[in-house]
Residue, then its C-alpha position, 0 to 999 in steps of 0.5 A: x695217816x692210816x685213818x685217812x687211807x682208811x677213810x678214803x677207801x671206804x668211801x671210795x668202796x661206798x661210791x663203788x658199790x652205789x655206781x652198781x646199785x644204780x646200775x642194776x636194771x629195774x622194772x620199766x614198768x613205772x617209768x612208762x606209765x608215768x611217760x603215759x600220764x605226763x604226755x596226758x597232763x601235758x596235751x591238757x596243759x597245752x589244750x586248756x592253759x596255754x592255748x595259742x590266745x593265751x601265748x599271745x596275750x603272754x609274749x605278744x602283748x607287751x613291748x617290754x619282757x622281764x628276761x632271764x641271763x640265760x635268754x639274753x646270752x643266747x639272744x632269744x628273740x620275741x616270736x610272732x604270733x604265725x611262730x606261736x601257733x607252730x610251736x603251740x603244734x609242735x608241743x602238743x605233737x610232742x606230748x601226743x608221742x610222749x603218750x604213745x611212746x613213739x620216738x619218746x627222746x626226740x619228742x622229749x627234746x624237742x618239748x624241751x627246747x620248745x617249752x625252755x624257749x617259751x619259759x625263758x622268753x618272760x620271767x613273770x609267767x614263772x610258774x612251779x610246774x612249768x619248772x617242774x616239766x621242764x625238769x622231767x623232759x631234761x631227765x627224759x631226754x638223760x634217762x630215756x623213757x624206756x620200753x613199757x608200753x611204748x611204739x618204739x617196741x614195736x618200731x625197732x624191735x626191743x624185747x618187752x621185758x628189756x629193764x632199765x638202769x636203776x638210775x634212771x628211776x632214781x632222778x625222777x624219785x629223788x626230783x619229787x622227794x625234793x619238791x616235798x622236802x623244800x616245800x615241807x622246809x619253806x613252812x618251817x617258819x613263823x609266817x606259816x606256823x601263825x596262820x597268816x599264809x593260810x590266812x591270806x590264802x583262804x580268805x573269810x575261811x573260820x580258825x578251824x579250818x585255818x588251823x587244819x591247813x596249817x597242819x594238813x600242809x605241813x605234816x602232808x609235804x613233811x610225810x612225802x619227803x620222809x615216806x616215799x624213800x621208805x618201801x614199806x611206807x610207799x602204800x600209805x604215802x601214795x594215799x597221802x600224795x592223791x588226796x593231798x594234791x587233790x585237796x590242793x586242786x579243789x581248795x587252791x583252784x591250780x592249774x596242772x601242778x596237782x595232776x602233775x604230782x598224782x601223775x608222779x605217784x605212778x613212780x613210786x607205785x609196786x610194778x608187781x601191783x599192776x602187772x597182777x592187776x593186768x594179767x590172769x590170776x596170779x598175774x606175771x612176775x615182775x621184772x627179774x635182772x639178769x644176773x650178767x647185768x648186775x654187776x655193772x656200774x653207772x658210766x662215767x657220764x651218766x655219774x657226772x650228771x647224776x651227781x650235779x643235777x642232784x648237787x644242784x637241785x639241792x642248793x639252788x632252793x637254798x640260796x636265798x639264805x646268802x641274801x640279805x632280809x627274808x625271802x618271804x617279804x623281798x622275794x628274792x631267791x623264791x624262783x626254783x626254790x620249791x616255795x608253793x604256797x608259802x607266802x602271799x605277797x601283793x603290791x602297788x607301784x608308780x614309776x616317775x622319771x626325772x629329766x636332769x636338766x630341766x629337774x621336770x618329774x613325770x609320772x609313767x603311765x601304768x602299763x607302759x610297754x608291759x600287760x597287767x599279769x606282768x605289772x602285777x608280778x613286777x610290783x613286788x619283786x625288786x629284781x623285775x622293777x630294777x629291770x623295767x626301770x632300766x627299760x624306761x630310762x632307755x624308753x625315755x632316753x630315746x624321747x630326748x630326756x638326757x640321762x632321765x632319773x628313774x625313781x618309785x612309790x611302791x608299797x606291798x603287802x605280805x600274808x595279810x599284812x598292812x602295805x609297808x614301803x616297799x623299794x626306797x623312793x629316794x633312789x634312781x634305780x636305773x641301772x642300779x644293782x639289787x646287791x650293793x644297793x639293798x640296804x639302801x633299796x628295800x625297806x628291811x621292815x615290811x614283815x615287822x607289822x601285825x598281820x591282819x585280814x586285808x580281805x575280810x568275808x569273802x563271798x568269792x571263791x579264791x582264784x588261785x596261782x598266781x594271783x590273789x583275788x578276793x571279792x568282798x561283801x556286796x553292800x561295799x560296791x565299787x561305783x559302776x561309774x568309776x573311771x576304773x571301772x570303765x577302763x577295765x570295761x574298756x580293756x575287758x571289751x578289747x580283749x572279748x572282740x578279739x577272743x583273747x579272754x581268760x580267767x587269767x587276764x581278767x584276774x590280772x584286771x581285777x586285782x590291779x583295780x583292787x590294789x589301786x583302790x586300796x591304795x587310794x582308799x583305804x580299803x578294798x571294794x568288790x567288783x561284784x557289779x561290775x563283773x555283773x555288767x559283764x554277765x548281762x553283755x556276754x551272758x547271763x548266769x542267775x546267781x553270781x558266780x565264782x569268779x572262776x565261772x564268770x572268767x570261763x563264761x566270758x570265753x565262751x561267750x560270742x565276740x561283741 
């Protein structure tokens, strides 16, 4: 009895003593300089990457959009293109006070609700750094930016050497060791170790430079999580942390995620560093507490919050442990779960619907109500095709079939192996549930086979997150007559008239033709030539390029 009192006051006492240490005010500095590169990282995003085309092409081109709980429980609704321009405005508004510092908890917020709205309205753009600035607006929104280099200094007079709570740099320090630490978690495993990841990942790449993006990704995500927690270690993990996202940036072709973690060094960095750095020689001593401020603890809420948000962030990465087979082949769990990179999955799908009555099956046009990027992520992840599934029987419902029947071929592909039966095509999947139906619903087989390298020699350069591209060698030239050619040409041309063109969709165009003509034939063919009719329509490059340069060339080509 007395060692149990004894060991609820110690940690009573422990807790205490925490609630003071992160109550204990700390220089702003780092704070507000990592505010100052989010806000940039964000105007970028915003100018580059979700442009108001590409937010058409994302929420207005399909009927249909793989919703999450949350977006149906409030009832969002699907914006027209008059309400994207404005919240395209407002975001990059928000970013630019987040940069200045004016205002920076409401510009926060709003980003935050106007991000959040866009982020729910369609599963099938999630994306790891869209998560990730969702999560750094909320803490903003909690914590408060703080006064370093900031107009609301100046605006409403607070002292330039004002601290802030050291719990405030705390959650966003613990939100990056996090990402490090799932990330180094999801590569602890056979997929990783053996290869076939960075196989798939760096197609035509030799054994040796296999082998180092195995290690180097590894130990690097390993190294974070361990050394960024340790002061003495932080110089050399800092190094680590720029050189490793920027390898990811040249290697992988990200969109923002890299500039999102340099932008986190700033974190971590000395605050005493930078302010000898920008004063006179010797420089002005860092932030020194108030010895009145040091004894105070944590309040009541802010302890709540910090508690849950952490408890959270922990095991939501790890539910996908309570589900049946492994993540890497059903994909379920793999949201905001921190896997970057630790699996390249692929597939193919056809819906067919069957009327009861009269025992007529009949297969669904592809991309019926939904654009190519959603099909793609749809086709291996069986919680979206139960979902679009649902979403035909009502379709086809409303055109007179009494209780239609949905069923699926559907095969897919993981790391580089051979495509395997994916979801079982006995089934009616409408309206059916992925947790008492997986055993009979996903084939629990898909990562027995060997692995192999699907995409062999490949002379294109990798067209990273979220789709897998690969360009083959160019004897093996898919036909120009082809009728898929001439329906991507068709599409390609549709989307050019209307400057709605990115690297993103065209990729999507791409890799379904490829997936489509593996399945038929065995094999995949290059679209070399027909991404070289494209170049002498929109513009002529003398060599071929990346498919990256053919994309950006298309842009910026004139409207035919």
């Amino acid at each position: 009895m007395g060692e149990t009192v004894n060991r609820e006051e110690g940690l009573s006492e422990f807790l205490s003593d925490l609630r003071r240490r992160l109550m204990t005010p700390v220089d702003p500095l780092n704070l507000g300089m990592f505010r100052i590169l989010f806000g940039l990282v964000l105007i970028g995003y915003f100018s580059f990457y979700r442009t108001p085309a590409i937010l058409n092409l994302f929420y207005l081109s399909s009927d249909f959009h793989f919703s999450y709980p949350l977006r149906q429980w409030l009832h969002l609704p699907v914006p027209t293109a008059e309400m994207l321009l404005v919240i395209h405005r407002i975001m990059l508004a928000g970013a630019g006070l987040l940069v200045i510092g004016l205002f920076t908890r409401a510009a926060a917020a709003v980003l935050l609700l106007t991000s959040g709205y866009l982020f729910l309205l369609e599963k099938a753009v999630y994306a790891h750094h869209d998560y990730l600035i969702l999560l750094f607006l909320l803490l903003f929104v909690v914590t408060g930016p703080g006064p370093f280099l900031a107009a609301d200094r100046l605006l409403f007079r607070k002292p330039s050497a004002a601290g802030v709570p050291a719990w405030t740099l705390f959650l966003f320090r613990a939100q990056v060791v996090i990402i490090y630490f799932f990330s180094a978690l999801n590569r602890i495993n056979g997929e990783w170790l053996s290869g076939r990841v960075a196989q798939s990942l760096f197609t035509g790449a030799g054994e040796a430079f296999v082998f180092a993006a195995v290690v180097i990704g590894l130990l690097a995500d390993m190294c974070l999580a361990f050394m960024l927690t340790i002061r003495a270690l932080r110089p050399l993990a800092l190094i680590i942390l720029i050189a490793f996202n920027i390898g990811i940036k040249y290697y992988l072709d990200m969109t923002i995620l890299p500039f999102l973690m340099i932008s986190t060094a700033t974190l971590f960095v000395n605050p005493v560093w930078i302010r000898h750095l920008g004063g006179a020689k010797g420089g002005r001593a860092a932030y020194t507490p108030e010895a009145s401020a040091r004894d105070a603890r944590v309040p009541g809420p802010a302890w709540a919050f910090i508690c849950v948000y952490l408890f959270l962030q922990m095991t939501i990465p790890l539910r996908h442990f309570l589900i049946p087979g492994p993540v890497q082949w059903n994909m379920l769990g793999e949201r905001f779960s921190w896997r970057i990179f630790s699996q390249v999955n692929v597939g193919h799908i056809d819906f067919f619907v069957t009327d009861i009555i009269t025992g007529k099956t009949e297969e669904v046009p592809r991309l019926t109500g939904i654009n190519p990027g959603s099909y793609l992520i749809m086709n291996h992840h069986p919680d979206m095709i139960l979902e679009y599934a649902d979403y035909l029987r009502e379709r086809y419902a409303a055109k007179g079939i009494y209780a239609p029947l949905v069923s699926v071929n559907s095969f897919a592909s993981t790391n580089g192996r051979p495509f395997s039966l994916f979801i079982n095509p006995e089934l009616n999947i409408a309206h059916a549930e992925i947790g008492p139906y997986y055993p009979i619903l996903i084939n629990p087989t898909g990562l027995n086979q060997p692995s192999t390298r699907i995409f062999p020699r490949s002379v294109g350069k990798f067209f990273a997150a979220p789709y897998q591209l690969a360009v083959i060698d160019e004897e093996e030239l898919l036909p120009g007559d082809h009728p898929l050619v001439k329906e991507m040409e068709a599409m390609i041309d549709r989307l050019v008239d209307t400057e709605i063109i990115s690297p993103y969709q065209v990729s999507n165009l791409i890799v379904e033709t490829q997936q489509i003509l593996y399945t038929e034939y065995g094999r995949f063919y290059t679209t070399h030539e027909l991404l070289q009719g494209l170049l002498d329509k929109y513009g002529h490059l003398d060599t071929m390029p990346s498919i990256d340069e053919v994309t950006r060339k298309f842009i910026h080509s004139p409207s035919s």
